[in-house]
C-alpha positions as CSV (number, residue, x, y, z in Angstrom):
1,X,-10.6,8.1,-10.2
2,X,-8.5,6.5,-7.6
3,X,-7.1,9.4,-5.3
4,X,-4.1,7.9,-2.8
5,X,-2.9,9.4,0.8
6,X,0.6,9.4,1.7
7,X,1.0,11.5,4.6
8,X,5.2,10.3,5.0
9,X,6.5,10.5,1.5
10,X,9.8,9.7,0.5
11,X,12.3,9.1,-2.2
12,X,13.4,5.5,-2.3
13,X,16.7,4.4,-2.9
14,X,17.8,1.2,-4.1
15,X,21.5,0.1,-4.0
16,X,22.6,-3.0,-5.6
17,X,26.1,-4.6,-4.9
18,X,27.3,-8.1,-4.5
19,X,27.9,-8.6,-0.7
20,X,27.5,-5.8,1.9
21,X,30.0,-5.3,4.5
22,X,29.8,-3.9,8.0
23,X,32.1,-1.2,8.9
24,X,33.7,-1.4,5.3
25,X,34.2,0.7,2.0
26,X,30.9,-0.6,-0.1
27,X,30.8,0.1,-3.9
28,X,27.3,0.1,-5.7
29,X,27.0,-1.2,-8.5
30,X,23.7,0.1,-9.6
31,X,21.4,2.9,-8.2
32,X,17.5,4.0,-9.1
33,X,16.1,6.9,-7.1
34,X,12.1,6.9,-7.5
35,X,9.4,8.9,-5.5
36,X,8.0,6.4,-3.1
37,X,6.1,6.0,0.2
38,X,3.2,3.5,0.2
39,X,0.7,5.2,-1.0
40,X,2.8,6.4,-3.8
41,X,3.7,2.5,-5.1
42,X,0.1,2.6,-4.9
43,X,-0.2,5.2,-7.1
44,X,2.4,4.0,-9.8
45,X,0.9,0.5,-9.4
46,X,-2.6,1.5,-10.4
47,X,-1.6,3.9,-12.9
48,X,0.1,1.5,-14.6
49,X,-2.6,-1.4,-14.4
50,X,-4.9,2.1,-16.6
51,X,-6.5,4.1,-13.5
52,X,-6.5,7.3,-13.4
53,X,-5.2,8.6,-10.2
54,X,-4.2,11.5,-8.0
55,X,-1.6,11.4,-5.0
56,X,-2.2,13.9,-1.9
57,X,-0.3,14.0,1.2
58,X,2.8,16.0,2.8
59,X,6.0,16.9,1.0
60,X,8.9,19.2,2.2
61,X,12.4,21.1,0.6
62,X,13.9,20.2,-2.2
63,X,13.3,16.3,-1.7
64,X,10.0,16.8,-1.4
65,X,9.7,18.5,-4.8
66,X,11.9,15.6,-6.4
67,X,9.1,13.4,-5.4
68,X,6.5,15.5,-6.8
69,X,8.4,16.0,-10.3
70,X,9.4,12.1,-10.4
71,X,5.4,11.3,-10.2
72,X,5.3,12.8,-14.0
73,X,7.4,9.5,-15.0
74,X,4.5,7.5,-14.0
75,X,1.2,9.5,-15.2
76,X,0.5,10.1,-12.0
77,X,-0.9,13.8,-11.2
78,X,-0.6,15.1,-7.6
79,X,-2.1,17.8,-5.0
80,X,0.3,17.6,-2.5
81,X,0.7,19.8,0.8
82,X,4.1,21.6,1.0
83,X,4.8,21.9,4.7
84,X,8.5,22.9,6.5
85,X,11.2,20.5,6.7
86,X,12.5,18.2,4.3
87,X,11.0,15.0,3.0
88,X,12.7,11.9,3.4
89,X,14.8,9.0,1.8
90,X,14.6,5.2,2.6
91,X,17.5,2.9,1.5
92,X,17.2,-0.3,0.1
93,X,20.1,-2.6,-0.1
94,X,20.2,-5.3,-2.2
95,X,22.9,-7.7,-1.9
96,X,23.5,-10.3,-5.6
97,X,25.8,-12.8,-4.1
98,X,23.2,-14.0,-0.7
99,X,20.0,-12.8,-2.3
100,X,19.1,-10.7,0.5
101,X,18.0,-7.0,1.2
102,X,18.6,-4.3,3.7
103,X,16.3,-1.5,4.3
104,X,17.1,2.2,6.1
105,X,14.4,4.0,6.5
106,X,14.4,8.0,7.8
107,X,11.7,9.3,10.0
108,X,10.4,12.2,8.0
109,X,9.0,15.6,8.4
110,X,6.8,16.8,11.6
111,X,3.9,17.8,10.6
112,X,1.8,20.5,12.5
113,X,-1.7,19.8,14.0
114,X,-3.0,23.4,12.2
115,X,-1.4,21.7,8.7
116,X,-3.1,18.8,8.7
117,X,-6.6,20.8,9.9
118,X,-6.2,22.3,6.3
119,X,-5.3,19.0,4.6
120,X,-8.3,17.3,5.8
121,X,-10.4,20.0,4.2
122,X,-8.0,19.6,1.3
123,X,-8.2,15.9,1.3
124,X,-12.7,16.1,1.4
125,X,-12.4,18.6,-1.8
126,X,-10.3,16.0,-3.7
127,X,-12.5,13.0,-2.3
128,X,-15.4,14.4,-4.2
129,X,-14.2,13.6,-7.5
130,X,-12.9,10.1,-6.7
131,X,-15.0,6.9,-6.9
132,X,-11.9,5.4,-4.1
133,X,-9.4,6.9,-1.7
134,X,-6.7,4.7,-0.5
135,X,-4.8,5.7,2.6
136,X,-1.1,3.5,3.3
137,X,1.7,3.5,5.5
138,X,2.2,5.3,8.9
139,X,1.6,8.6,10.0
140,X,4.1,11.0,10.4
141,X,5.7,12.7,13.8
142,X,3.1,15.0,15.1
143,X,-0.3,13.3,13.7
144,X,-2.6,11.9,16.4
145,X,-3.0,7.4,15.8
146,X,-6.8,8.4,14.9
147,X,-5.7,11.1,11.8
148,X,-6.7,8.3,9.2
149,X,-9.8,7.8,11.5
150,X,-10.7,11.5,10.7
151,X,-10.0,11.2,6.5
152,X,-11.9,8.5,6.4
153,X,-15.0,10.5,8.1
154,X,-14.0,13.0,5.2
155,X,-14.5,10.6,2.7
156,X,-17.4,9.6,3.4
157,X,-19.3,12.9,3.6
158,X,-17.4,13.4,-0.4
159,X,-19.3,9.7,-1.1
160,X,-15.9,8.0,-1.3
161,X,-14.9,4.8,-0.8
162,X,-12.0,3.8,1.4
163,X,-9.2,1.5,1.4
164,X,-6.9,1.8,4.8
165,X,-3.2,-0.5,4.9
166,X,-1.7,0.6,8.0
167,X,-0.5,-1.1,11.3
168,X,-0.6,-1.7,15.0
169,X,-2.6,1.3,16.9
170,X,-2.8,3.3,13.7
171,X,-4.7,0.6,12.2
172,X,-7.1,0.3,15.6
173,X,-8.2,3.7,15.4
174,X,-8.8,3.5,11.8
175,X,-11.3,0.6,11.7
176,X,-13.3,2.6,14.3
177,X,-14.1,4.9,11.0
178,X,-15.4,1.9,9.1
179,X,-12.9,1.7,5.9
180,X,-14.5,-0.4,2.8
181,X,-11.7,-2.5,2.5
182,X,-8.4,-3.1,5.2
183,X,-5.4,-5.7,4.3
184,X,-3.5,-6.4,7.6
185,X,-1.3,-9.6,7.2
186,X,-1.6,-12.6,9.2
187,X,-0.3,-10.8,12.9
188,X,-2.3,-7.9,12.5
189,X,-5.5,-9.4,12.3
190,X,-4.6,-11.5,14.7
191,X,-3.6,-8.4,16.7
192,X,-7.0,-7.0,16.6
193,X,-9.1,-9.4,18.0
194,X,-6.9,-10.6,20.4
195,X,-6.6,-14.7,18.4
196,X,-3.6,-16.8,19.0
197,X,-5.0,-19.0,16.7
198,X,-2.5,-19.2,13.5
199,X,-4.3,-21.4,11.0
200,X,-6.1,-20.7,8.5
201,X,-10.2,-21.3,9.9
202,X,-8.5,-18.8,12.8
203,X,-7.3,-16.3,10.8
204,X,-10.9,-16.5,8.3
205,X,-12.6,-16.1,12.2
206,X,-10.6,-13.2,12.7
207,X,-11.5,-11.1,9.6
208,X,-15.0,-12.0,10.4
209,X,-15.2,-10.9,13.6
210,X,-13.4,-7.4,12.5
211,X,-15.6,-7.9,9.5
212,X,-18.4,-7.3,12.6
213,X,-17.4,-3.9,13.4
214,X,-17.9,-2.4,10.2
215,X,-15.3,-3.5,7.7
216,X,-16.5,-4.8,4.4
217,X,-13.6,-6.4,2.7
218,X,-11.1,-7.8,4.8
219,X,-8.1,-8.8,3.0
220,X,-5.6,-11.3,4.8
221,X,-1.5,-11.2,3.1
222,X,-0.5,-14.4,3.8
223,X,2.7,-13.7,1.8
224,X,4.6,-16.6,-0.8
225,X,0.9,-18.2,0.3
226,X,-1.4,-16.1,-1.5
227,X,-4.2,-14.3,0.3
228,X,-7.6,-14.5,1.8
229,X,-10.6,-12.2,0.8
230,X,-13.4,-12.5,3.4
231,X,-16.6,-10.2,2.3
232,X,-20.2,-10.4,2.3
233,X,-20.4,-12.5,-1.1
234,X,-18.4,-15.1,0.9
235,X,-14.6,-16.2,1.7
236,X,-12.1,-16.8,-1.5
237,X,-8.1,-17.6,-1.3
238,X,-6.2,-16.6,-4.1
239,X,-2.8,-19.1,-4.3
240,X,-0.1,-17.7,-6.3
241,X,2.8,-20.0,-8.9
242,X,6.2,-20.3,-7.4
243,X,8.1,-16.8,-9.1
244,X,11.8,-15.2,-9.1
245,X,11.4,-12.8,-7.0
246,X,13.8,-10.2,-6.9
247,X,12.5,-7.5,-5.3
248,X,9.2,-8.1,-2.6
249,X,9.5,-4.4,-1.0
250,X,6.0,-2.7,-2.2
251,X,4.8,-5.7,-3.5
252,X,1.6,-5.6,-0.5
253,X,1.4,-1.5,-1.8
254,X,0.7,-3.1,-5.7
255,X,-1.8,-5.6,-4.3
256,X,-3.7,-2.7,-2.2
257,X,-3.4,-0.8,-5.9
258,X,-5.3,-3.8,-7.7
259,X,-7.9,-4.1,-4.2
260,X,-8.7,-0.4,-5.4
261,X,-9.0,-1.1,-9.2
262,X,-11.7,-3.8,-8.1
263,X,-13.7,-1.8,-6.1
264,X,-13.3,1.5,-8.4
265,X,-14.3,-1.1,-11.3
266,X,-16.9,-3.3,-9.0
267,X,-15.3,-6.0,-10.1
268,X,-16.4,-9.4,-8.5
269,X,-14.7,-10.8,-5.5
270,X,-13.0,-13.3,-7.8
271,X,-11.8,-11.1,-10.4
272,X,-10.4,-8.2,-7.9
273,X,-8.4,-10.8,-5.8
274,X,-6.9,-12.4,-9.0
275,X,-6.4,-9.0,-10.7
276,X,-4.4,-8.2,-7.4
277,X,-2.5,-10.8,-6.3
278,X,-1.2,-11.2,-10.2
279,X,0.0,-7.6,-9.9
280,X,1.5,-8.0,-6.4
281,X,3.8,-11.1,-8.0
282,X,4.4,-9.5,-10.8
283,X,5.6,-6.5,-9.0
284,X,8.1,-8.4,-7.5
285,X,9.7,-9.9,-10.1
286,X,10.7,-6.0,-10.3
287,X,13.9,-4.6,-9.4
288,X,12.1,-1.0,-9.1
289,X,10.0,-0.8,-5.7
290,X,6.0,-0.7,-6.1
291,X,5.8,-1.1,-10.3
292,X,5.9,-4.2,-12.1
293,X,6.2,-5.5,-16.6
294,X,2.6,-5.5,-18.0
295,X,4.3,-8.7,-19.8
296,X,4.9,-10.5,-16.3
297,X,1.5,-9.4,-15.1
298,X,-0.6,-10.5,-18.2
299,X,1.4,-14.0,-18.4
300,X,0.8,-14.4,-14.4
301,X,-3.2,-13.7,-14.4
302,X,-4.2,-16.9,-15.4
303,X,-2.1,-19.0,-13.0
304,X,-3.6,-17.7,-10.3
305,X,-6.1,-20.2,-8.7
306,X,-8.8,-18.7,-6.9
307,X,-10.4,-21.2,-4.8
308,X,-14.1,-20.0,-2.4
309,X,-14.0,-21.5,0.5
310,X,-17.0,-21.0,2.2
311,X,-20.5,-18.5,1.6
């Protein structure tokens, strides 16, 4: 079982209208309202690609409870928190006629330091029955920059596996934990060593030297250019085919999704970063944020050209 962490959950809007106009009347043409978050496009992602998974986290009033219910659509059971306050909504705008989004994105609920005591014990019961735990997004108002740091200790004493996506000093405290598997983009991992160094061999160096502190699988977004995997079995690039895109928000949550399949599965290098990245551009030939068409995915898989480029 894969068991996903969103401590900010929201419900995430999409708008669609030809043009968007500052300081004007706007009419949508289309709207989808889906429960959303990182960790939950994670959790649609891999239910969809046949996991079984559970969400946990923090939800709040009557938004949080749409969330929850909405989860039902995707086969996706849940043990969330109910704290005070109300969850929250993020926007995205998508505009036909220039091809271009907008996103809007609340801060959320507070969460209290003697709330999230309890969820950690919460989150260590749940972790006992899963084989992974993936953790996304950022944290909250009111949770300390090492909280992941502290679910990933829980994890490990449940004999879990971990997969952390997160950023900047949220991301720094979490590696101190030692996550299984991280996937910062090409700035963050440049962030955490300290590299300037923006070509490929530097970026490879850089998830090697993270790779030092603990980290097993590092896994490098390099965006329309694929990814890098750098792991103990060696270094592999997935490249990707050209695709419509029409939608790329979540599309780095579906890849994380696939990340966990692999190591849930323990698949091989090759087959979790192909299985991943086919996902992540199917996904985002997807109007709805964080799922993607089996069809897309299936006729994707193949085109993706996994090259290893060093041991």
């Amino acid at each position: 079982m894969i068991l996903t962490v969103t401590l900010n959950a929201a419900i995430d809007k999409r708008y669609v209208l030809p043009a968007f106009d500052k300081g004007e009347v706007n009419r949508v043409v289309s709207c989808r309202a889906v429960p959303g978050g990182k960790g939950l496009n994670v959790s649609k992602a891999a239910s969809k690609a046949g996991a079984d998974v559970l969400a946990t986290g923090f939800v709040g009033g009557h938004a949080g409870e749409a969330i929850t219910g909405g989860l039902e659509d995707y086969n996706v059971d849940e043990e969330f928190m109910r704290v005070p306050g109300e969850s929250r909504s993020c926007v995205n705008i998508w505009e036909e006629d220039r091809g271009c989004q907008t996103e809007l994105l609340e801060p959320g609920i507070t969460i209290a330091p003697e709330d999230f005591d309890r969820f950690v014990d919460k989150f260590e019961q749940l972790a006992q029955n899963a084989d992974v735990a993936v953790m996304s997004g950022s944290l909250p108002s009111g949770l300390a920059q090492d909280s992941y740091g502290r679910l990933i200790e829980a994890a490990r004493r449940a004999g879990c596996r971990v997969v952390l996506d997160t950023s900047g000093q949220t991301l720094i405290e979490g590696i101190k934990a030692k996550p299984d598997l991280i996937k910062p983009n090409a700035d963050e991992i440049r962030m955490l060593t300290g590299s300037g160094d923006l070509s490929l061999p530097g970026l490879i160096e850089a998830a090697k030297k993270v790779r030092g502190q603990g980290v097993d699988r590092i896994v490098i977004s390099l965006g329309s250019e694929g990814s890098v995997l750098v792991c103990g079995e060696g270094v592999y690039r997935a490249v990707v085919p050209k695709i419509d895109a029409v939608n790329t928000v979540g599309c780095g949550d579906t890849m994380t999704a696939g990340l966990a399949i692999g190591l849930e599965q323990e698949l091989s290098p090759e087959e979790t970063l192909r299985m991943a990245s086919a996902i992540s551009a199917a996904s985002a030939m997807s109007d709805e944020t964080g799922m993607f068409c089996t069809e897309d995915y299936e006729e994707l898989l193949p085109q993706i050209r996994i090259e290893r480029l060093s041991d």
